[in-house]
N, C-alpha and C positions, 0 to 999 in steps of 0.2 A: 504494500500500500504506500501512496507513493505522500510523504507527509510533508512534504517543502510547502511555505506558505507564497502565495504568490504576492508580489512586490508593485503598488499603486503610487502613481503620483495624481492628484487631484487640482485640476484648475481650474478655481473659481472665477470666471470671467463677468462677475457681475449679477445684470447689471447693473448701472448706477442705480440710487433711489430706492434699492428694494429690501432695505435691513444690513447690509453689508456691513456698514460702522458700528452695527448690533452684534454680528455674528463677529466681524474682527474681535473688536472689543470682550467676547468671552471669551474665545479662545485666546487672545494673547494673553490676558490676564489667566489662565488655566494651562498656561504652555507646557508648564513641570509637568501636570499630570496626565496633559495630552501623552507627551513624550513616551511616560509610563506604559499605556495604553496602544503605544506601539506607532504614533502619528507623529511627524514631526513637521514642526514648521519653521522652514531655514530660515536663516539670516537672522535681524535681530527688530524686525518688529514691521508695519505697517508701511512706514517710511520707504523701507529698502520693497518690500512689495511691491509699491510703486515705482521704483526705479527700476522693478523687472519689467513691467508693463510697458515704460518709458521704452525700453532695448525690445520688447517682443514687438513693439509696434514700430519699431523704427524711428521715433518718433523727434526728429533731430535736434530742434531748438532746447527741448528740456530733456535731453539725451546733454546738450552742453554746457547747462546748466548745472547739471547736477554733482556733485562733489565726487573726489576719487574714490570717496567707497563707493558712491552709483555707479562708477565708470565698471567697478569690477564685480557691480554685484550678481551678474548671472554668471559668470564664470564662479564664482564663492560660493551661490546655492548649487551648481551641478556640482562642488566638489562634495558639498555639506551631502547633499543625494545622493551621491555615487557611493558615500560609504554608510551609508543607514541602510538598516538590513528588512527597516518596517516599511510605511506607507510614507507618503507624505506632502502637502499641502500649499499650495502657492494658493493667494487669494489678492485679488484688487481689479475692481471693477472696472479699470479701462483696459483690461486683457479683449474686454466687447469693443473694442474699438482696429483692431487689428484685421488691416486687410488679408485680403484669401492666401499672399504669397506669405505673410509674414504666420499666419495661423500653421501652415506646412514648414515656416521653419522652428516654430515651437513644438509640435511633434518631433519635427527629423530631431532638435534639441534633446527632448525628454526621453523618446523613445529607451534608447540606452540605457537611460539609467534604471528601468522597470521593466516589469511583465505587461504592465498594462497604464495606458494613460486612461484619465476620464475625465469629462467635462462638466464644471456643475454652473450652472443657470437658476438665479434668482431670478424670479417675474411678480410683477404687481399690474392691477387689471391698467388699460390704458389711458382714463381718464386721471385719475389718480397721479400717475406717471406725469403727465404734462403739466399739472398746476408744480406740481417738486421740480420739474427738469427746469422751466420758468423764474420758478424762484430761486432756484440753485443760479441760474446765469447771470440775474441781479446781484448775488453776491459775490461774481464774479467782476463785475464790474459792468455790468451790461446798460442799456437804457431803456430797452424796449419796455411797451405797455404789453401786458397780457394779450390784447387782440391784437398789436401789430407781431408778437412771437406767434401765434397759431395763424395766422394771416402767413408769413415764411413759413414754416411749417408744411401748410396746404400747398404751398408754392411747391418747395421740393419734397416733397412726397413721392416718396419712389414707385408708387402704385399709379403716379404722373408721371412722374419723367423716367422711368424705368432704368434708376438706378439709384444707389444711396446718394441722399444730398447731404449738404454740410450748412450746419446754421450757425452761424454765430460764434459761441463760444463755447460751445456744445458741439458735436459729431451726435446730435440727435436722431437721426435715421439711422446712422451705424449700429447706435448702441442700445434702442430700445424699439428695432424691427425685429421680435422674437424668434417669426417663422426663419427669416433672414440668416439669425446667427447660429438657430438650432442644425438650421441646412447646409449652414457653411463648417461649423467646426464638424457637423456629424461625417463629413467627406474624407477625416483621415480618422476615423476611431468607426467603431461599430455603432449601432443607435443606442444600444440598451448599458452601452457606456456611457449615453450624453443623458444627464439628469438636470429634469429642470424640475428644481421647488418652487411650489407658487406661497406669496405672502400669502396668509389667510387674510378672510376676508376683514372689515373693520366692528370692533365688537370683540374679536377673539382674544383667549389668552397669549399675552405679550412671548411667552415663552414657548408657545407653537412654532414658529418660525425656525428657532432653534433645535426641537426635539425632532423634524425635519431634516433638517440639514445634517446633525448628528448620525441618523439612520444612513444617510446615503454613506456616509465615511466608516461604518461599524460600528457604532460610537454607544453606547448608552448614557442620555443624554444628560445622566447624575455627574458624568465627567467632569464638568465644568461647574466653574457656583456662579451660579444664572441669580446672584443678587447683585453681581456688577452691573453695572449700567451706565449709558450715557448719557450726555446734554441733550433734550430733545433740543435741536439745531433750527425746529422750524420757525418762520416767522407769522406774526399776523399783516394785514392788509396793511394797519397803518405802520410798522414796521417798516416791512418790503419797501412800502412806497416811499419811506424817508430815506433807505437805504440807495434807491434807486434815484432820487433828488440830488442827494451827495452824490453819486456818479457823474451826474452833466457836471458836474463842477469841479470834476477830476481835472490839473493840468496834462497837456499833453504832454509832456516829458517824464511824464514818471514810467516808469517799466513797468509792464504788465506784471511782471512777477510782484512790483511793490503795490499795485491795486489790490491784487488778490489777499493780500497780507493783510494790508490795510482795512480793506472793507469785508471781507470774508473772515477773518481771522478776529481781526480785532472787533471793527464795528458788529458786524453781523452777527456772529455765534461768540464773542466775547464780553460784547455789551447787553446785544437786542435779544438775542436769546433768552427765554425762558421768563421774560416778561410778564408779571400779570392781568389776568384779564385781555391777554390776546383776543384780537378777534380775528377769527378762522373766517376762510373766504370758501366761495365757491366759484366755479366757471359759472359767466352768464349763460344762460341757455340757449342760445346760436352754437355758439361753442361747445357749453357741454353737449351737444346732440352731435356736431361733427367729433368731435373727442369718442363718444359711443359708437358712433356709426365704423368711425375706423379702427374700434378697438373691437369690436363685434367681429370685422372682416376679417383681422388677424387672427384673434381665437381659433374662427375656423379655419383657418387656415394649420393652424397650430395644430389639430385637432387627428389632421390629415398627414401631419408629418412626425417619422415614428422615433420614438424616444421615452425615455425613460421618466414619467409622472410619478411625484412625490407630492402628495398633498390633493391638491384635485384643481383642474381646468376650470372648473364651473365658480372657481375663486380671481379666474382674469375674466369672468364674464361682468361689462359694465353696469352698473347699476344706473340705470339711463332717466331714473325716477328725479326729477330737476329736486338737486336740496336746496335746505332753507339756509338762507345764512349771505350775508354781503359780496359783493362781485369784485373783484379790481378795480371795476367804476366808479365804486361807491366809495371815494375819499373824502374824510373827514378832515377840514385844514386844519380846526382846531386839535383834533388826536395826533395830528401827523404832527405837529408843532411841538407837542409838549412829548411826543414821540424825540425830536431833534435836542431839545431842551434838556431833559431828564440823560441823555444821551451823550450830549457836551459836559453835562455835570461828571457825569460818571465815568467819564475820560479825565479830565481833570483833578478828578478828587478821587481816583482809583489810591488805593494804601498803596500801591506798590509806587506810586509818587512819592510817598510820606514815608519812604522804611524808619527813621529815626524821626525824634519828639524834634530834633534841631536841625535838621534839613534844610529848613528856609534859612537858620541863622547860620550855617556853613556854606549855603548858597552866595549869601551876601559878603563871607568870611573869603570866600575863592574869588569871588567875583572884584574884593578889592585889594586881594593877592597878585590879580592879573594886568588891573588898571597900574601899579606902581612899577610890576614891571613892565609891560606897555610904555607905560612912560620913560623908564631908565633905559630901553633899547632906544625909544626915539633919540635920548640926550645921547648915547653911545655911536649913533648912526652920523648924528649931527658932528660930533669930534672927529669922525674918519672922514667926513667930507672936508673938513677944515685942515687934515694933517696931507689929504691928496691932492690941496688945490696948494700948499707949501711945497709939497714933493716937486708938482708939475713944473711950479714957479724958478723950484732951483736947478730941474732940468735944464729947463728953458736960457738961464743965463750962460752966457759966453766963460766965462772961467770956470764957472760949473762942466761945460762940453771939455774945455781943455785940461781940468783936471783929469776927467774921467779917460782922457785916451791919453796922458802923460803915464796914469797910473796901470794904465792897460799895458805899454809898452816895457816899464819897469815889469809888472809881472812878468811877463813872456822872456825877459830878460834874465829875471833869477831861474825863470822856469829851464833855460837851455844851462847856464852854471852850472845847476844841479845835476842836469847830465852827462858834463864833462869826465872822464876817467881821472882818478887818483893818478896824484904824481908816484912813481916809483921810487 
């Protein structure tokens, strides 16, 4: 009986929006005991996951961006792989963004180092999807309104123009065309290796998702302490909207990397995040009906294409029932205001301004450490100008010239003496 265990590598390509920061977030925080359990997850956290993503997709600008442990970190996970004798685990949601050649070279990549690759697929139904992918690209730095992103959207819709489009700051067709990615990575693996877990629906236990996801890797889903958690990152209307106010007002010179920082990081899920009393939006219902109508089309489509279901299909079916609750339209000045208000305070008067009680009085203390010397360089700058414009002057005079080449000539004179040979 033949008892060798066969040897998995799993890549979770996604996609965006559908728990991933959920599922990272337990599992790294659970890595020891992953590990135990026989899973490993290379390298040394989410960061570097995304610098694999970065190298699987080619993806050049932040391919050069990114620091020398990015540069070498797919080479570092095939080594970490190559000599684990268990399963193990790559995960970061823009692996959905990788075209068809670069997919073939993530296979011909992994192949090696296992018995078997497989692919796993987070899905969330497709209305849902567009109001997060939207609000996700505002804090990227974006401007658009809600209806001019689903206005592009419709524009390159690959079901239009018969191929993926690219919007914005997003690769939004790439990465959440389900049928699309299901059919393109299931081209170098078998179907019943491509697992796609659906979010459940809204209502359900937070921790389904994960006891999901856990099955497909072998996992019992006790493995991990599912009472980590994260920031819920999302914003309310009058949020978004101030976040996106701040964007027109971005200078053009600042780098995209420092927008993202800035208004993602900081403002966005630093500041606005987790706010109380959000108020939660809906698609107007123009939109949400086009939102259903093409997430209805995909299902079935989905439905017809064979692969391995975790969870159930009828959890990406849209819920097409117009909800209750305010549109993107519905801006309140006054909220968005005291949205910007509370917002400026809270950057300001962040403790991490304040580490010490004497801060300001060391502020002031540096600050007139600097002006004296500031001043004693000016007085120092001012002396060498006055000792250069002496130098120049004594250059310049006639018995100054004929000193300097009287004395020139005396050197060169002891210079040849010296060379002369000892008298015998």
């Amino acid at each position: 009986m033949d008892d060798e265990v066969t040897r998995r590598v799993f890549v979770h390509i996604g996609t965006p929006k559908t728990g991933t920061t959920y599922l990272q977030s337990l599992m790294w925080g659970s890595r020891a005991q992953l590990v135990e359990q026989g899973l490993l997850l290379p390298l040394d956290g989410v960061r570097e996951h995304f610098y694999l993503s970065n190298i699987a997709r080619s993806a050049s600008n932040a391919i050069e961006s990114m620091p020398p442990s990015g540069q070498t970190s797919w080479t570092r996970m095939v080594d970490e792989v190559g000599v684990w004798d268990g399963d193990a685990l790559i995960s970061h949601e823009l692996f959905a963004a990788c075209p068809a050649p670069r997919i073939r070279w993530v296979f011909d990549q992994l192949k090696p180092l296992c018995d078997e690759v497989h692919v796993i697929v987070t899905a969330r139904d497709f209305p849902r999807q567009v109001l997060a992918e939207w609000q996700q690209s505002v804090k990227h730095g974006r401007t658009h309104t809600f209806a001019e992103y689903c206005a592009a959207l419709e524009a390159e819709d690959p079901e239009r123009t018969g191929k993926a489009g690219r919007h914005g700051s997003v690769l939004f067709w790439r990465v959440q065309d389900l049928p699309r990615l299901v059919e393109e990575w299931s081209k170098f693996t078998t179907p019943a290796h491509v697992h796609v877990v659906t979010v459940p629906s809204a209502g359900a236990p937070h921790s389904l998702l994960w006891e999901r996801f856990a099955s497909v890797l072998g996992l019992e889903s006790g493995v991990v302490d599912i009472s980590v958690t994260v920031p819920n990152e999302s914003l309310g209307i009058d949020e978004i909207e101030a976040v996106r106010r701040v964007n027109l007002a971005i200078p053009a010179w600042v780098p995209r990397r420092g927008v993202q920082t800035m208004i993602k990081q900081v403002l966005a899920e630093g500041v606005l995040a987790g706010r109380p009393s959000m108020r939660r939006f809906v698609a107007p219902p123009p939109l949400h009906a086009w939102a259903c109508e093409r997430g209805a089309g995909m299902l079935g489509q989905l439905r017809e294409t064979p692969c391995h279901v975790v969870g159930a299909l009828d959890d990406l079916d849209p819920v097409c029932e117009q909800q209750a609750g305010p549109t993107p339209d519905d801006v309140d000045e006054a909220a968005v205001a005291k949205v910007a208000t509370e917002a400026i305070a809270a950057l300001l008067f962040s403790p991490d301004n304040f580490a010490g009680t004497d801060t300001a009085h060391d502020h002031q203390r540096l600050a007139h450490v600097v002006d004296r010397r500031t001043h004693r360089l000016d007085e120092v700058r001012a002396l060498l100008r006055e000792e250069r414009a002496v130098l120049a002057a004594e250059r310049a005079h006639p018995l100054r010239t004929y000193a300097r080449r009287t004395g020139g000539r005396l050197k060169r004179s002891v210079a040849r003496f010296g060379r002369q040979p000892d008298d015998a």
